[in-house]
N, C-alpha and C positions, 0 to 999 in steps of 0.2 A: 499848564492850564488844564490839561486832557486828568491831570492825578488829582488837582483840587477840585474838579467839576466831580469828578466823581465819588471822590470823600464827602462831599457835602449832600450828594442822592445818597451817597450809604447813611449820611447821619440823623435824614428826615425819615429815615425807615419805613422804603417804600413797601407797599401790599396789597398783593392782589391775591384773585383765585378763592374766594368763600364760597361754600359748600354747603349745601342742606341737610341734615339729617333728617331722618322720620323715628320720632321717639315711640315706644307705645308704653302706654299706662293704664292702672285700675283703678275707679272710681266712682263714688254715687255723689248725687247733683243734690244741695239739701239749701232750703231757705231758710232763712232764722227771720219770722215776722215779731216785730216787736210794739208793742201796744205804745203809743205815745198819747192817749187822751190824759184830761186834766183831772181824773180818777189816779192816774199814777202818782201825782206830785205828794199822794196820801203816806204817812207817816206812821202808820202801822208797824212796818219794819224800817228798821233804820239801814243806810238818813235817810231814806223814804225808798216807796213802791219801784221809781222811773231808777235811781242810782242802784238801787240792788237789780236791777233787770238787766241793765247797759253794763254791770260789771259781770253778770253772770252772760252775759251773751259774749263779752268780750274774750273769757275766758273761754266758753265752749269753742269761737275761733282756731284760738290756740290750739287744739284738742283734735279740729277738725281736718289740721293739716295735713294733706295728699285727696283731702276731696274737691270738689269744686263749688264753693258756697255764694250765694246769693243773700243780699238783707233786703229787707219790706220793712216799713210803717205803716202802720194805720190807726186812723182814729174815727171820724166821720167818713172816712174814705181809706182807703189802700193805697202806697203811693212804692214805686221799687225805686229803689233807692241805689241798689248796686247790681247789673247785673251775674250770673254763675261766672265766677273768676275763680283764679287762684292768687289772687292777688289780697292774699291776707292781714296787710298791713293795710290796706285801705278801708277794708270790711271793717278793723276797730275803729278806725278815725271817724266811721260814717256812725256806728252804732252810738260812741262814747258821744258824739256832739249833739245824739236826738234828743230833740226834746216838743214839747206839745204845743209851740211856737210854729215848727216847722207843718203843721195839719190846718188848713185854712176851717174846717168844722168840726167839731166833738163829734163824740159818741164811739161806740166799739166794735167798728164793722169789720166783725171777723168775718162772717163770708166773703165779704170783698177779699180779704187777704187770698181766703183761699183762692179765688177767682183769677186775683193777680199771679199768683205762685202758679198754679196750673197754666194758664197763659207763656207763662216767662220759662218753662221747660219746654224744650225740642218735643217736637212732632212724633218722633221715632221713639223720644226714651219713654217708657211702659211699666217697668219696675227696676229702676235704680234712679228711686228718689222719695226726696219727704219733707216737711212742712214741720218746721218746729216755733210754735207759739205762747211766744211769750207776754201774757197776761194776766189782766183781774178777773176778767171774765164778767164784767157787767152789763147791760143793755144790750140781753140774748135773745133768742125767740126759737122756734124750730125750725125755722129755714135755714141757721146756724148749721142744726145736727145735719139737717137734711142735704145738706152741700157737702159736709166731711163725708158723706157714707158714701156720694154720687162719686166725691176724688178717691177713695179708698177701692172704689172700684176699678178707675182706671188706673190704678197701680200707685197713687201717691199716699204712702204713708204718715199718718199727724201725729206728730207729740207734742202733747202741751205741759206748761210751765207756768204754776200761778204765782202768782205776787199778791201778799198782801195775805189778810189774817180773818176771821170768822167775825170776830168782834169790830174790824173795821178804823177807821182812825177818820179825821177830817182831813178836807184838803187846802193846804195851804198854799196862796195866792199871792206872787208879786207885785206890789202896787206901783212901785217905782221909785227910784229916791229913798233906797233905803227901808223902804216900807212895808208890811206885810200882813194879811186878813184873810181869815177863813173864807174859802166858797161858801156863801148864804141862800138857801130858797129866798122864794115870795114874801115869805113871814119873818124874814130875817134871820133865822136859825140857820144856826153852822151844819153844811149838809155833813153826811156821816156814810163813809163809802166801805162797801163789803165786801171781802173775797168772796165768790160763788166758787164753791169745791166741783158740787153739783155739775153746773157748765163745764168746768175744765175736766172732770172723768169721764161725762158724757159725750164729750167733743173729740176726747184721744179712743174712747171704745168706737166709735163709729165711724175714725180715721184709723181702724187696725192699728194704732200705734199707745204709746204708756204717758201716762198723766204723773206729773213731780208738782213739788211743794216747794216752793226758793225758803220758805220756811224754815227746811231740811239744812244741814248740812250742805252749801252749793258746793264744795269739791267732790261730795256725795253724787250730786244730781248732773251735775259733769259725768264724772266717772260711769254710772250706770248709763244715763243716754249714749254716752260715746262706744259703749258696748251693744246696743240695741241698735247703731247706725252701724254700726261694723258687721251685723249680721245681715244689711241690706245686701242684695244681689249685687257685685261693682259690673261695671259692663268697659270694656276696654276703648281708648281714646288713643287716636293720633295726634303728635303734636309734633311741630317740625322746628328744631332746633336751628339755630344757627352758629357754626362753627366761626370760629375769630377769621381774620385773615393771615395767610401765607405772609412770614417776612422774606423778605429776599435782599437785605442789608449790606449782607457778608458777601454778596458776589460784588458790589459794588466797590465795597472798600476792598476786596481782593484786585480787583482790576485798576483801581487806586495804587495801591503799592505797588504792580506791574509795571505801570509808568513812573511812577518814584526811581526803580531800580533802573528803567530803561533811559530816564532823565539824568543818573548817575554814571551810564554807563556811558552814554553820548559827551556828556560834560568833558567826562576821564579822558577821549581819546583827543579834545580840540587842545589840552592845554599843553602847552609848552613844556612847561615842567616834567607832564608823564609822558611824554613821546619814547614811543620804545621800550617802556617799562611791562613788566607783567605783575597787571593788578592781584595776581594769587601768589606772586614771588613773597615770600614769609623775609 
């Protein structure tokens, strides 16, 4: 009974004794704010504004692996959507499923973003981090620039990322049931939405940071960003691992066979049969 109890503790492989580690690592903090108004659903670039932005965000993820990234929305508002993780497979799930459904108001409140991005960085961090925005850049004013220059001073760096084309495209609207119709003014007429270059060059010079085109080549505009984020300052992070547990299996099933052999040996001297024999006699 003492050899099967204990074969069956060795075969639920007990484990104790887990142990902490303290990892340390290099890294800058970066948000990818991503424009969801109903300006993006525009078809300038194909298959429109909002799918090329969520796939170029999604890729620059990829790219940004060993930082710690954070995603934002905004449209009539700023909303954080994930906070600074390393948790990168989540970051695509949240980007690829935005859309301008998820914004209860229009419009393209990029100060708010920045607002929320500086908010959503620790206290302490100063210069290892940045804001990368991706938009059309429409419905601007100068309290826009005025906000980039205020964050660039406390150390957050802006890159922006525009979508969409000079010439413009309409926006196209789901009606439901299969259905669908251009965004119309007052007068009926198909509105007609425009990339601002302007805002998005003016917006990354007074965020210390570089202005791209999704126009470009996007493995292009990957590539060079992810160069320009690798020149930020990293600042070193603690992170505390956790080591699996200790097995301790084998002492059990050793002390299992102890009793097996000791079960054998007791057996050997009761019977009849081997009285007097010597169990090592060949």
């Amino acid at each position: 009974m003492l050899a099967l109890t204990t074969i069956i503790v060795a075969w639920s492989n007990p484990q104790w004794g887990m142990k902490k580690e303290k990892v340390k690592r290099k890294s800058s903090d970066i948000f990818i704010a991503l424009d969801i108004s109903q300006s993006m659903l525009a078809e300038d670039v194909r298959p429109s504004r909002l799918d090329r932005a969520r796939q170029f965000a999604q890729n620059l993820v990829k790219k940004l692996k060993g930082e710690r990234i954070g995603t934002i929305i905004f449209a009539g508002n700023a909303y954080l959507q994930i906070p600074l993780t390393t948790d990168y497979a989540a970051a695509q799930l949240f980007l690829k499923s935005a859309n301008p459904n998820m914004a209860p108001s229009q419009g393209t409140a990029i100060s708010d973003a920045i607002d929320l991005a500086e908010q959503s960085f620790e206290e302490n961090n100063k210069h290892h981090k940045a804001l990368v925005i991706i938009t059309d850049g429409e419905n601007h004013d100068q309290e826009t620039l005025d906000r980039a220059a205020e964050a660039a001073e406390n150390g957050l760096l802006i890159f922006t990322v525009g979508v969409g084309t000079t010439e413009g495209g309409f926006i196209r609207m789901d009606l439901g049931g299969g259905r669908s119709d251009y965004k119309r003014d007052q007068t009926g007429n198909p509105v007609r939405t425009k990339l601002d270059p302007e805002l998005i060059t003016k917006l990354a010079e007074a965020g210390n940071g570089t202005a791209f085109n999704l126009t470009d080549d996007t493995e292009e505009v990957v590539r060079q960003l992810r160069q320009r984020i690798d020149k930020i300052e990293k600042r070193e992070l603690e992170q505390r691992s956790f080591s699996e547990y200790n097995s301790y299996f084998q002492y059990f099933l050793a002390l299992g066979l102890i009793f097996i052999i000791i079960e054998f040996l007791l057996t050997y001297q009761k019977s009849k049969w081997r009285t007097g024999r010597d169990i090592f006699e060949v």
